[in-house]
C-alpha positions as a Markdown table, in Angstrom:
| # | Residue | x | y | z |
|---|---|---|---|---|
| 1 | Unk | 51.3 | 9.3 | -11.3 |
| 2 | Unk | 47.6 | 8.0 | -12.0 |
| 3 | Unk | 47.4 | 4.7 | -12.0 |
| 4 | Unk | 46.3 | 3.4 | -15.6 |
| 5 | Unk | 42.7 | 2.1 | -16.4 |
| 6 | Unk | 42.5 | -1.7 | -16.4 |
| 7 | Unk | 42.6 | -2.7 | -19.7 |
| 8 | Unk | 38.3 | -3.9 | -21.3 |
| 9 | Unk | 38.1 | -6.4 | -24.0 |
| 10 | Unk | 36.8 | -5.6 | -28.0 |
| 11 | Unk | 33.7 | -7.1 | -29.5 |
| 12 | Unk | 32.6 | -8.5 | -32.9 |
| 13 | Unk | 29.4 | -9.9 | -33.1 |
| 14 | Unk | 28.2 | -11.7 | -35.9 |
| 15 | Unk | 24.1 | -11.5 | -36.5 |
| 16 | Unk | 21.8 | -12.4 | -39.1 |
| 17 | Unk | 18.5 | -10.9 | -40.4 |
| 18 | Unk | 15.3 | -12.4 | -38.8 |
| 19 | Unk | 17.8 | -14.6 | -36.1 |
| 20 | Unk | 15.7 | -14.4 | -32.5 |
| 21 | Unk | 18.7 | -14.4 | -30.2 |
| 22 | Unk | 21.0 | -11.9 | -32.2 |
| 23 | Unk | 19.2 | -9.2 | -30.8 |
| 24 | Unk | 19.4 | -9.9 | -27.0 |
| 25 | Unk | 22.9 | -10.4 | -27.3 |
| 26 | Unk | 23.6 | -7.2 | -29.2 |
| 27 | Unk | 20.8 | -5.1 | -27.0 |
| 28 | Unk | 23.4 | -6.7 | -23.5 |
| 29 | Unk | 26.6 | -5.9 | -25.5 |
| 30 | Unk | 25.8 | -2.2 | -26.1 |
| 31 | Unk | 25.2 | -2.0 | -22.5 |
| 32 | Unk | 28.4 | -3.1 | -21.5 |
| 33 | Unk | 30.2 | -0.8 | -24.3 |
| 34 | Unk | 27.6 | 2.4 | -22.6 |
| 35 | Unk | 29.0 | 1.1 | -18.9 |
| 36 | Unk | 32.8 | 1.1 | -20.0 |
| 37 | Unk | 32.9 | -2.9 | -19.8 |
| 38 | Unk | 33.7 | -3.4 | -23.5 |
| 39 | Unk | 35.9 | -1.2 | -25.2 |
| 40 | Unk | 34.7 | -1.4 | -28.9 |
| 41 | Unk | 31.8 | -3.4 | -30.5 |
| 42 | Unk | 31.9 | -4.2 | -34.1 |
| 43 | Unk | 28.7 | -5.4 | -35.5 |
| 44 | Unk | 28.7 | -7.6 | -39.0 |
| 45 | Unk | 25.1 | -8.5 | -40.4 |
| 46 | Unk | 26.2 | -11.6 | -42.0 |
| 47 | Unk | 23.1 | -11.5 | -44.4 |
| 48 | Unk | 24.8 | -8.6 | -46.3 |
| 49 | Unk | 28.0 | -9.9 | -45.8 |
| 50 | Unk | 28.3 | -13.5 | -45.3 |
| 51 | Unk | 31.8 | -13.6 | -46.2 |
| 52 | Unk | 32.7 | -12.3 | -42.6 |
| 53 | Unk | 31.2 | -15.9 | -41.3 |
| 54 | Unk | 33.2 | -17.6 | -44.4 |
| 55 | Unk | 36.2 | -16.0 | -42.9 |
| 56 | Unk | 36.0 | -17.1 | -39.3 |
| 57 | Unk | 34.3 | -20.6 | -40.1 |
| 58 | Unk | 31.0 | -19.8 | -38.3 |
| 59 | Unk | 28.0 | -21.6 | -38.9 |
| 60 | Unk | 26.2 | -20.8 | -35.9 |
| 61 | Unk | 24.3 | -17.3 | -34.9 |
| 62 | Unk | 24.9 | -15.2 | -32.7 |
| 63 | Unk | 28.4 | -15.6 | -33.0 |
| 64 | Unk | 30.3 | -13.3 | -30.3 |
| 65 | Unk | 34.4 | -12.8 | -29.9 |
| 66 | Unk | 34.6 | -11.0 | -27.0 |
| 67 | Unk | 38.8 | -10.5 | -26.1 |
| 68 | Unk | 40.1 | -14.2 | -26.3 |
| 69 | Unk | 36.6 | -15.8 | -26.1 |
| 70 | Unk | 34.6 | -17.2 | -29.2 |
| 71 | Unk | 30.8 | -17.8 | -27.9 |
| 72 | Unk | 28.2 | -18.8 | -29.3 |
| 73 | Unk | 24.1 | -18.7 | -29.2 |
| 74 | Unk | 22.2 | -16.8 | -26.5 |
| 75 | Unk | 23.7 | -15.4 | -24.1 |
| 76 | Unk | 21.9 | -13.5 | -21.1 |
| 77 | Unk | 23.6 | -9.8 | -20.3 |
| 78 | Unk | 24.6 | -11.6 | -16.8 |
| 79 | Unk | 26.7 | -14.2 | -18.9 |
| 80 | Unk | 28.3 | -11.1 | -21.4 |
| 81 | Unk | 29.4 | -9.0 | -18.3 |
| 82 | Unk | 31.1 | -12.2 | -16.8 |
| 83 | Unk | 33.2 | -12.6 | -20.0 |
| 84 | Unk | 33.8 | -9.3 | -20.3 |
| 85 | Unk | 35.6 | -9.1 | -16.5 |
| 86 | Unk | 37.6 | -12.6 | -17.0 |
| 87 | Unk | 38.9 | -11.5 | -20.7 |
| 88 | Unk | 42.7 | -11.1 | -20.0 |
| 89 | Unk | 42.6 | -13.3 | -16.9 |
| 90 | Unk | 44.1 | -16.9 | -16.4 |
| 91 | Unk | 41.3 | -18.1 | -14.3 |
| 92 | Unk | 38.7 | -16.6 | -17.3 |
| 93 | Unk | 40.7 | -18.2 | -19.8 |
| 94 | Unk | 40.4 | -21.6 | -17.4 |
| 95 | Unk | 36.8 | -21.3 | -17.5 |
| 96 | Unk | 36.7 | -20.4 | -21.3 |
| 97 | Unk | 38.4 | -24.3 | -21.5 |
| 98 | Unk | 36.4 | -25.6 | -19.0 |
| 99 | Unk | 33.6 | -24.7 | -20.9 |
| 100 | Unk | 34.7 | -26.0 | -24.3 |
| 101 | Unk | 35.7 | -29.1 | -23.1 |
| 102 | Unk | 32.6 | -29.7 | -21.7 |
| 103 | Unk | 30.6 | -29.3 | -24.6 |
| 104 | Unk | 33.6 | -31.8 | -26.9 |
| 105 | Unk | 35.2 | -28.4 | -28.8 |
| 106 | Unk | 38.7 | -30.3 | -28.0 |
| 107 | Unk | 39.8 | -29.1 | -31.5 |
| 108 | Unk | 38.8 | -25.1 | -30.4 |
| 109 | Unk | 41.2 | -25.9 | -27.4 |
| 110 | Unk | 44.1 | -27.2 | -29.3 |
| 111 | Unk | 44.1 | -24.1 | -32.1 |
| 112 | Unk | 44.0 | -21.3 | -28.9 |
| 113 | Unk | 47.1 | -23.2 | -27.7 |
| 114 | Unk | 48.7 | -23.4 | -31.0 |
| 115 | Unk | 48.5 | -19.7 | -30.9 |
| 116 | Unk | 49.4 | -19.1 | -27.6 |
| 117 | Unk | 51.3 | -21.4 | -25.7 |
| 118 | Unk | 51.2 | -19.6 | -22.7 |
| 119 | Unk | 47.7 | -20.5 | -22.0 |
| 120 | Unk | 48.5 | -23.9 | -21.3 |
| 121 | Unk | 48.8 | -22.6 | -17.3 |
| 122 | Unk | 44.9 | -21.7 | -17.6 |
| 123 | Unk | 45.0 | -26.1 | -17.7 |
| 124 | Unk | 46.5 | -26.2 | -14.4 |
| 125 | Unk | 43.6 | -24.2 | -13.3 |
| 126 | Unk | 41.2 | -26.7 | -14.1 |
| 127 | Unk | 43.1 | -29.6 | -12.7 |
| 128 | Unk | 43.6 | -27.9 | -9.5 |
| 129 | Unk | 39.9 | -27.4 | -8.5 |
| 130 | Unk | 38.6 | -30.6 | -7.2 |
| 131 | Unk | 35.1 | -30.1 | -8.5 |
| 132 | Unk | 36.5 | -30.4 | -12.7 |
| 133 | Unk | 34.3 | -32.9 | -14.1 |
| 134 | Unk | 36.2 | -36.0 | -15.5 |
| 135 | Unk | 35.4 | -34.9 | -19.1 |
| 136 | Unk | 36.9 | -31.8 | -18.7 |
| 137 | Unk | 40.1 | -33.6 | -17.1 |
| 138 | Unk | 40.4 | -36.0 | -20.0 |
| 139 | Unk | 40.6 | -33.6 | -22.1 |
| 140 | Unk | 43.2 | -31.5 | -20.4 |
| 141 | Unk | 45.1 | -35.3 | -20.1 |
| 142 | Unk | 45.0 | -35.3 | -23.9 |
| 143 | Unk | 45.9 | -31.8 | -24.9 |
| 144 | Unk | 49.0 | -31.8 | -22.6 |
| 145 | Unk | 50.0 | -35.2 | -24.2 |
| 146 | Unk | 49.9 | -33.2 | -27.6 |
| 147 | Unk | 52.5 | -31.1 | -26.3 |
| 148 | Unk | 54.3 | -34.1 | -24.9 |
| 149 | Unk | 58.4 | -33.1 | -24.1 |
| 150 | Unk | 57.8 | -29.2 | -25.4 |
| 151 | Unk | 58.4 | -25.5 | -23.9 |
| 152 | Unk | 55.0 | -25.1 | -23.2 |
| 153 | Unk | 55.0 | -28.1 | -20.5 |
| 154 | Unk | 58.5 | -27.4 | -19.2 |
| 155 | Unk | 58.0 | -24.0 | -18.4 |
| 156 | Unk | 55.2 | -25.7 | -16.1 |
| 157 | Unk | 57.4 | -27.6 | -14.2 |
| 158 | Unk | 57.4 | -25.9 | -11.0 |
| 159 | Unk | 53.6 | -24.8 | -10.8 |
| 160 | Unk | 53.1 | -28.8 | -11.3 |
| 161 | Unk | 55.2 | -29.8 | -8.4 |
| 162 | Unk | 53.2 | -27.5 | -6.7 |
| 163 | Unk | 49.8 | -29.5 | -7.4 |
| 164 | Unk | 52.0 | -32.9 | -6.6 |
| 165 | Unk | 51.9 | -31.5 | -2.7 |
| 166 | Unk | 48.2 | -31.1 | -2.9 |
| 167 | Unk | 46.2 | -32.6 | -0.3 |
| 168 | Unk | 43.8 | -34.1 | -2.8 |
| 169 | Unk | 44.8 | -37.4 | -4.1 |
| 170 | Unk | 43.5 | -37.1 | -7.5 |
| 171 | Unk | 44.9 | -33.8 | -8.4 |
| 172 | Unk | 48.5 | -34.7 | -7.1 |
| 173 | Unk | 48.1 | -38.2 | -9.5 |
| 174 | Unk | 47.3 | -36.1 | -12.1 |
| 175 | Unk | 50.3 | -33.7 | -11.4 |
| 176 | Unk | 52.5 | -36.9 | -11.5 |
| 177 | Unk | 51.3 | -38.1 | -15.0 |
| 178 | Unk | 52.0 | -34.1 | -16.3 |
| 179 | Unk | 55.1 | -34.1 | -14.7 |
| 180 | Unk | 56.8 | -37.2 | -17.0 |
| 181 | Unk | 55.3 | -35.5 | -19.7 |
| 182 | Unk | 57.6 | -32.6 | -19.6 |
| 183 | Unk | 60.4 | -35.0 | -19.9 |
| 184 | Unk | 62.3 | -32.3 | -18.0 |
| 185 | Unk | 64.5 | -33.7 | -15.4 |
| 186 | Unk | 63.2 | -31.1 | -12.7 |
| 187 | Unk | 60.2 | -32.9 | -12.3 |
| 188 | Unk | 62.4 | -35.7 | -10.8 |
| 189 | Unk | 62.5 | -34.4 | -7.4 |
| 190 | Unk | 58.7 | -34.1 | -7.2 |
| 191 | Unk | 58.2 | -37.5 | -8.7 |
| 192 | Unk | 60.6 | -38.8 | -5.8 |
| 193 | Unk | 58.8 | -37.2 | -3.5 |
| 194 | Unk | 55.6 | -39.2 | -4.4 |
| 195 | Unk | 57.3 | -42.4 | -3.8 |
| 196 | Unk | 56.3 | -42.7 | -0.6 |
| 197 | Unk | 53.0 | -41.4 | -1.0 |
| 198 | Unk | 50.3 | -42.1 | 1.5 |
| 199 | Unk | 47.8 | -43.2 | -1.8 |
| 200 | Unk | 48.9 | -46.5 | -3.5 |
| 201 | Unk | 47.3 | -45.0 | -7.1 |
| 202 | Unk | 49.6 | -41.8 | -6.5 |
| 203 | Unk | 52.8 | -44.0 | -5.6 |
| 204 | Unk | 52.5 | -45.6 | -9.1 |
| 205 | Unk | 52.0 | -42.5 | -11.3 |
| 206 | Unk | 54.6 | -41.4 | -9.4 |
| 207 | Unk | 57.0 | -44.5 | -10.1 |
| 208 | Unk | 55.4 | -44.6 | -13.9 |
| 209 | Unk | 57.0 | -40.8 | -14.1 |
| 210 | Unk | 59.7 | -41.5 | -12.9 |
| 211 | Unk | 60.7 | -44.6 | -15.4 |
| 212 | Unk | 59.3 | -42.8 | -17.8 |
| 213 | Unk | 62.0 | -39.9 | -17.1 |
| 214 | Unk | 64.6 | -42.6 | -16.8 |
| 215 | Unk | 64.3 | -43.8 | -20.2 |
| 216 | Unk | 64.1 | -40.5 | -21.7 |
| 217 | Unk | 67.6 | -39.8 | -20.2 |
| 218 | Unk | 68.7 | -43.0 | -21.7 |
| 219 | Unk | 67.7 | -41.8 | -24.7 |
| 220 | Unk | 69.1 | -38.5 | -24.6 |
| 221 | Unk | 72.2 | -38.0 | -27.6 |
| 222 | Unk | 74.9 | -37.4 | -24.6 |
| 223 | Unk | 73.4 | -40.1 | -22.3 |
């Protein structure tokens, strides 16, 4: 049986008469679509039809979605064909997040997660490589408190206690605060792991996590 062709991400690209970048990143998208990278490119002059940006809320051009991504402004045909291979992939969609974070699109984060819940494990991604900047790990801190004691963060449960045995400090802290927010009472076995933690910062996330889980049994309707 022939094995199927990995699946290539569709295009729209948004461009305007007269912009100077539109047509450097329409010239690298058609070469991707002639190599088999993309699998469709739709083109929308938003001069003739400006209701197409009205639609998506764009203000900015060149205005790309290439599979789950929504970029923006020039992009070199180096940058396109690196999208185009991580569309589809957790550790794309981690950088897609990396990079909106970065640049303060928290609200851009939030609405792909209200869509798709599942991406939240393209978070862990980020939180797991040591080089994250702290700006980027703030703002996975506060779009996993949004989701504070929901499905989403439950199912995570098990990759967290994972990061709670990592050899770096920080990231096994930070596994400690995410694990009390689940308010699953899984995460209490990790968390009482940590309490004897060689790190004194990681032995109190780890105690915070674990009254935190305390009271939310307390709380509980059959408690």
């Amino acid at each position: 049986m022939p094995t199927p062709a990995p699946r290539v991400p569709d295009a729209l690209l948004l461009v305007t008469t007269g912009c100077p970048h539109c047509p450097t990143v329409l010239a690298g998208l058609s070469e991707l679509v002639k190599a088999g990278k993309i699998g469709r490119l739709e083109v929308v002059n938003v001069s003739r039809h400006p209701e197409a940006a009205q639609r998506l809320g764009v203000r900015s051009l060149p205005w790309l979605r290439l599979g789950p991504f929504e970029l923006d402004g020039l992009r070199s045909f180096t940058e396109l064909a690196r999208w185009a291979e991580r569309a589809g992939t957790e550790e794309g969609m981690a950088d897609y997040f990396d990079e909106l974070l970065r640049e303060g699109r928290l609200k851009q984060a939030v609405d792909i997660l209200a869509r798709d819940p599942a991406q939240f494990g393209a978070l862990l991604r980020l939180i797991e490589r040591p080089d994250t900047e702290l700006q980027v790990r703030v703002g996975v801190s506060a779009l996993m408190e949004e989701y504070e004691g929901t499905a989403p963060l439950m199912a995570l449960v098990e990759r967290l206690g994972g990061l709670a045995r990592h050899k770096d400090a920080h990231i096994r802290g930070d596994a400690c605060h995410f694990l009390a927010l689940t308010r699953d009472p899984r995460a209490l076995a990790y968390l009482r792991a940590l309490r004897n933690d060689p790190e004194p910062q990681v032995r109190e996330l780890a105690a915070e996590g674990l009254a935190t889980l305390a009271r939310t049994a307390a709380a509980a309707p059959d408690a």
